[in-house]
N, C-alpha and C positions, 0 to 999 in steps of 0.2 A: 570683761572681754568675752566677745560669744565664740564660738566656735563653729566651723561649718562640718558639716556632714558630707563628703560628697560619698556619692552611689554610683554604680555603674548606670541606672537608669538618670540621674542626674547627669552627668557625665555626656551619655546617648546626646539627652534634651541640650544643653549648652553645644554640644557640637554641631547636633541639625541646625539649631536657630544660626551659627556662627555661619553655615554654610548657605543660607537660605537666605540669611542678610546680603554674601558677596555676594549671591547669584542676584538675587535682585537689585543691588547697585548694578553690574554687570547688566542686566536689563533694562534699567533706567537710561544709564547710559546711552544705551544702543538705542530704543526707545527715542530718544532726544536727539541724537545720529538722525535717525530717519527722518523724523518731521522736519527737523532744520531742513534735508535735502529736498524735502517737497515744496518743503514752503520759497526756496532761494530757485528750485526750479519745478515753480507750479504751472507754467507758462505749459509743459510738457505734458499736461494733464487737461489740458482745453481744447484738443482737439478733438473732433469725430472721427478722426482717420485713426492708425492704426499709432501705438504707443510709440513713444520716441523711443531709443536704446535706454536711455537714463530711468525715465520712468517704470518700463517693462522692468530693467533690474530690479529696481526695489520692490516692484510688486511681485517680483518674485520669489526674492532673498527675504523678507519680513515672512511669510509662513514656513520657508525652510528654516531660519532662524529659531522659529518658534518651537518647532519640532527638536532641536540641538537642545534648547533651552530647558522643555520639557526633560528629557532625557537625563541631564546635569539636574534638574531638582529630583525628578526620580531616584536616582544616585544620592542625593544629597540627603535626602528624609527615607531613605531606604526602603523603598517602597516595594520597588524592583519590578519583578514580571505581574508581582500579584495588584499593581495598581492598572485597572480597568479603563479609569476615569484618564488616566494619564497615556495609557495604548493608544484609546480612542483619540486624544487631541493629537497625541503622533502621528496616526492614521489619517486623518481630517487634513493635518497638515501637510502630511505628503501628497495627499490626493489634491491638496489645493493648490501646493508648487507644480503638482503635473498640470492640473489644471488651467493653472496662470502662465505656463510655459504656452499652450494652447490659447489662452484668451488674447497673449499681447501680442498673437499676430492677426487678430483679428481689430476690432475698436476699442477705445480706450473705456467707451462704456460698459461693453463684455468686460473688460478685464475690472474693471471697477465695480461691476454685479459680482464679478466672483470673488475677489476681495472682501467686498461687504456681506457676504454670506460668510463668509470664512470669520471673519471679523464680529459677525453676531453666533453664530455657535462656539467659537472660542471665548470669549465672553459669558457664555455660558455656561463652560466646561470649565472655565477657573471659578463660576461660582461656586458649582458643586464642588468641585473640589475644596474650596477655600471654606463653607461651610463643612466639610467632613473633617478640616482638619483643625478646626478651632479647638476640638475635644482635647486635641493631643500637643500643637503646637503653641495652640493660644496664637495672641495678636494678630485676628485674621480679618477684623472688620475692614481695613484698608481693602484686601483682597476682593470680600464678599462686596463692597461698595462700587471697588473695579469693575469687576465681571460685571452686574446689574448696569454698571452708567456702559461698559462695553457691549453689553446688548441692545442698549437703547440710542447708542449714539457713534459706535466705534471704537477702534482698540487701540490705535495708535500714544495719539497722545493724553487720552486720559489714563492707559493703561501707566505708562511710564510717572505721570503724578503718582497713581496709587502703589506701584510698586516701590517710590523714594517714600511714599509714608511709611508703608507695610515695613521699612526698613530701621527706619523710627520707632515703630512699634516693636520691631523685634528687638533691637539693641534696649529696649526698658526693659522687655522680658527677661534677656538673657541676666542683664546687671539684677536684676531681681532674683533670678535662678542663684546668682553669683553668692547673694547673701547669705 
């Protein structure tokens, strides 16, 4: 029979991953939310005129989302004020809901440049992050794969794939931690 050790710094590490697993189900989810609503009403998204109500929403609830999200992993891997990397996406993201609030009374294609910019710097900004915190959380290749395919092609739905991986990956960590 072996016996386990726990530690407070073990302890820490099984409860961040435990949190970082919800949150990212909790983001897959939503994640999956979205794109269904685009793709059942993508009709809303072919015009050159000015956004439908349906579309404008979510173009503008998916970066304010994001910034919640943010805030709740912050919280969650304890990172708090002194994460940078994580201000900045909040920052990015508020300025991109003020943004989109601006774009979608304009054409769907303004609001669609500003999305997509938001969507490749966020992308971005979970890669760095996601490499800085391999060191400490482990199982972060999902994340750092996210971010890279989100810079090069968008956040939506491949963000939500890599986040239910990353979730996989955590929960082996954790049961590993367990041992």
């Amino acid at each position: 029979m072996t016996q386990t050790t726990v530690t407070p710094s073990t302890t820490t590490t099984l409860t961040t991953l435990s949190g970082l697993r919800s949150l990212y189900l909790i983001r897959v989810a939503f994640s999956l939310i979205w794109v269904a609503l685009v793709v059942t009403t993508s009709a809303s998204l072919v015009s050159t005129d000015k956004p439908t109500v349906i579309a404008a929403v979510r173009l503008i609830v998916y970066p304010l989302w994001d910034v919640i999200a943010t805030l709740l992993e912050r919280r969650t891997a304890g990172t708090g004020s002194t994460d940078r990397v994580g201000t900045t996406n909040m920052a990015l993201g508020l300025a991109t809901t003020a943004g989109m609030i601006i774009a979608v009374f304009s054409t769907i294609g303004t609001a669609l440049l500003v999305f997509g910019v938001w969507a490749l710097l966020s992308g971005a900004i979970q890669l760095v992050v996601a490499i800085r915190r391999r060191r400490t959380v482990g199982a972060q290749w999902p994340m750092v794969s996210g971010g890279g395919l989100s810079v090069l092609a968008g956040y939506s739905a491949f963000g939500a794939f890599w986040f239910l991986v990353s979730v996989i990956a955590l929960s082996i960590r954790s049961r590993r931690e367990k041992r």
